[in-house]
C-alpha positions in Angstrom: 63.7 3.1 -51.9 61.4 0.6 -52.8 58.6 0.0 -50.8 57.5 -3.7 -50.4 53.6 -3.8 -50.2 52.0 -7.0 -49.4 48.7 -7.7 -49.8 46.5 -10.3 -48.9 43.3 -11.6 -50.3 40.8 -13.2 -48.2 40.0 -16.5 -49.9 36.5 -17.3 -51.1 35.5 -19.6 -47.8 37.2 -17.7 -45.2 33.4 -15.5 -44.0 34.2 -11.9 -42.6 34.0 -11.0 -39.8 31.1 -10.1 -37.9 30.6 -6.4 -36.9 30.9 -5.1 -33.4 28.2 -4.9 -31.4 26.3 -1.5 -30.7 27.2 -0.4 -27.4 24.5 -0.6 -25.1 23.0 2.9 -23.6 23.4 3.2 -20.2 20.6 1.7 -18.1 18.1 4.4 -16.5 16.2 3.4 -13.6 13.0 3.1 -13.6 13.2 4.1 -9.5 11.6 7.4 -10.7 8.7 6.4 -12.5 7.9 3.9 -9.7 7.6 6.5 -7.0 5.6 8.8 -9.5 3.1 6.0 -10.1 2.9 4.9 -6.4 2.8 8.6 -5.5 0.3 9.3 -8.0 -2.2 6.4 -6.9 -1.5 7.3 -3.3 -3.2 11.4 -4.3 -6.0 10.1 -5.9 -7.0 7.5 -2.8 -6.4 10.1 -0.4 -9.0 13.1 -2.7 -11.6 10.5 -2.7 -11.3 9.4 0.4 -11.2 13.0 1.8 -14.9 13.9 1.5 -16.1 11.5 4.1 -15.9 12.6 7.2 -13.9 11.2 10.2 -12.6 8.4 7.8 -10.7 11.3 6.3 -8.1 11.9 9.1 -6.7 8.5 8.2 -6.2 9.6 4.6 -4.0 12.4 5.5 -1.4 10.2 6.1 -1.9 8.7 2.8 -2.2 12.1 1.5 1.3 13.0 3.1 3.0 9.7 1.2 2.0 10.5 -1.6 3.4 14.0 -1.1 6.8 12.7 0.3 7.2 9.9 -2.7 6.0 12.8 -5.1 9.5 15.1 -4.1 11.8 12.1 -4.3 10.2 10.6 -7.6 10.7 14.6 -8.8 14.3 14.7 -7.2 15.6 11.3 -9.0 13.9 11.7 -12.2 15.3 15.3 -12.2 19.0 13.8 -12.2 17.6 10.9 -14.4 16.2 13.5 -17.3 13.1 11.8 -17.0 9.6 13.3 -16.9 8.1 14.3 -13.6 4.8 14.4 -14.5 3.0 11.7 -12.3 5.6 13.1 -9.2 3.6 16.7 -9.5 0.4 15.3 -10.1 1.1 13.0 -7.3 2.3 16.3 -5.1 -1.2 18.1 -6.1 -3.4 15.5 -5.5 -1.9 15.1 -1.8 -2.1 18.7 -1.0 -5.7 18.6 -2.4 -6.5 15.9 0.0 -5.0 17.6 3.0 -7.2 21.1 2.3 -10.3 19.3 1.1 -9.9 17.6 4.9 -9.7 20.7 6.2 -12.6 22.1 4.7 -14.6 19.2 5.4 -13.7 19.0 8.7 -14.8 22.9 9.3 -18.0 22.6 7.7 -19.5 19.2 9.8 -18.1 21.7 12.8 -19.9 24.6 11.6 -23.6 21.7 10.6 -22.8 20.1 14.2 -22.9 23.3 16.0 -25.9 25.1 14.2 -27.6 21.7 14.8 -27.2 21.8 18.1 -28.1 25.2 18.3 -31.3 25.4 16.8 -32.5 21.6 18.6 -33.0 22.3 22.2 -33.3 18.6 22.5 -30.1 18.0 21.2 -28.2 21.0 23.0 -29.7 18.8 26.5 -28.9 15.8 25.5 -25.1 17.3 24.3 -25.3 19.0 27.9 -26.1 15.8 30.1 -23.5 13.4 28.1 -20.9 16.2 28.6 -21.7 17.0 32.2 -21.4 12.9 32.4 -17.9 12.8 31.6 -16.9 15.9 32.9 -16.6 15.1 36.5 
């Protein structure tokens, strides 16, 4: 049983062959990180814009995108592996917004109403413009 073994040299100006490329990782979207940013700009608008008064009602729907983009950025970037970071600051800051609203909107209540209270001028004149449209 002889075995016949062949064996071929590659000659001096034959070049070898060139490796196989790397395979490439699979793309992640970026779809995550968007909606994190945009939810995070979206949280800090709506804080500062929730300290002036009646231009703050506006903001809460600002306040409320940035709380909706906040949960899906957190939702695809939790099935991505990615961080969620921006997503739950975004979340905060929007919830923020909507109490600091709140609060604002019960203290110029509770200001207006001792105002009017202790300015009999002002109680008349809230009386008369009240009694105006009333009727």
């Amino acid at each position: 049983m002889s075995e016949d073994k062949t064996v071929t040299t590659a000659d001096a100006s034959t070049p070898a062959p060139a490796p196989a490329p790397a395979p490439m990782p699979p793309k992640q979207s970026n779809a995550a990180k968007g909606l994190g940013i945009a939810s995070l700009v979206c949280g800090i608008v709506a804080v500062v814009f929730s300290f002036i008064p009646l231009v703050n009602y506006f903001f809460i729907v600002v306040a409320l995108v940035a709380i909706v983009l906040g949960i899906i950025s957190v939702v695809q970037a939790g099935k991505a592996g990615q961080k969620k970071t921006l997503a739950i600051v975004g979340i905060i800051l929007g919830a923020a917004a909507i109490v600091i609203t709140i609060i604002v909107t019960i203290v110029v209540a509770v200001l207006a109403a001792q105002a009017i209270a202790n300015n009999p001028d002002l109680a008349n004149a809230v009386q008369q413009y009240s009694s105006a449209y009333s009727n």
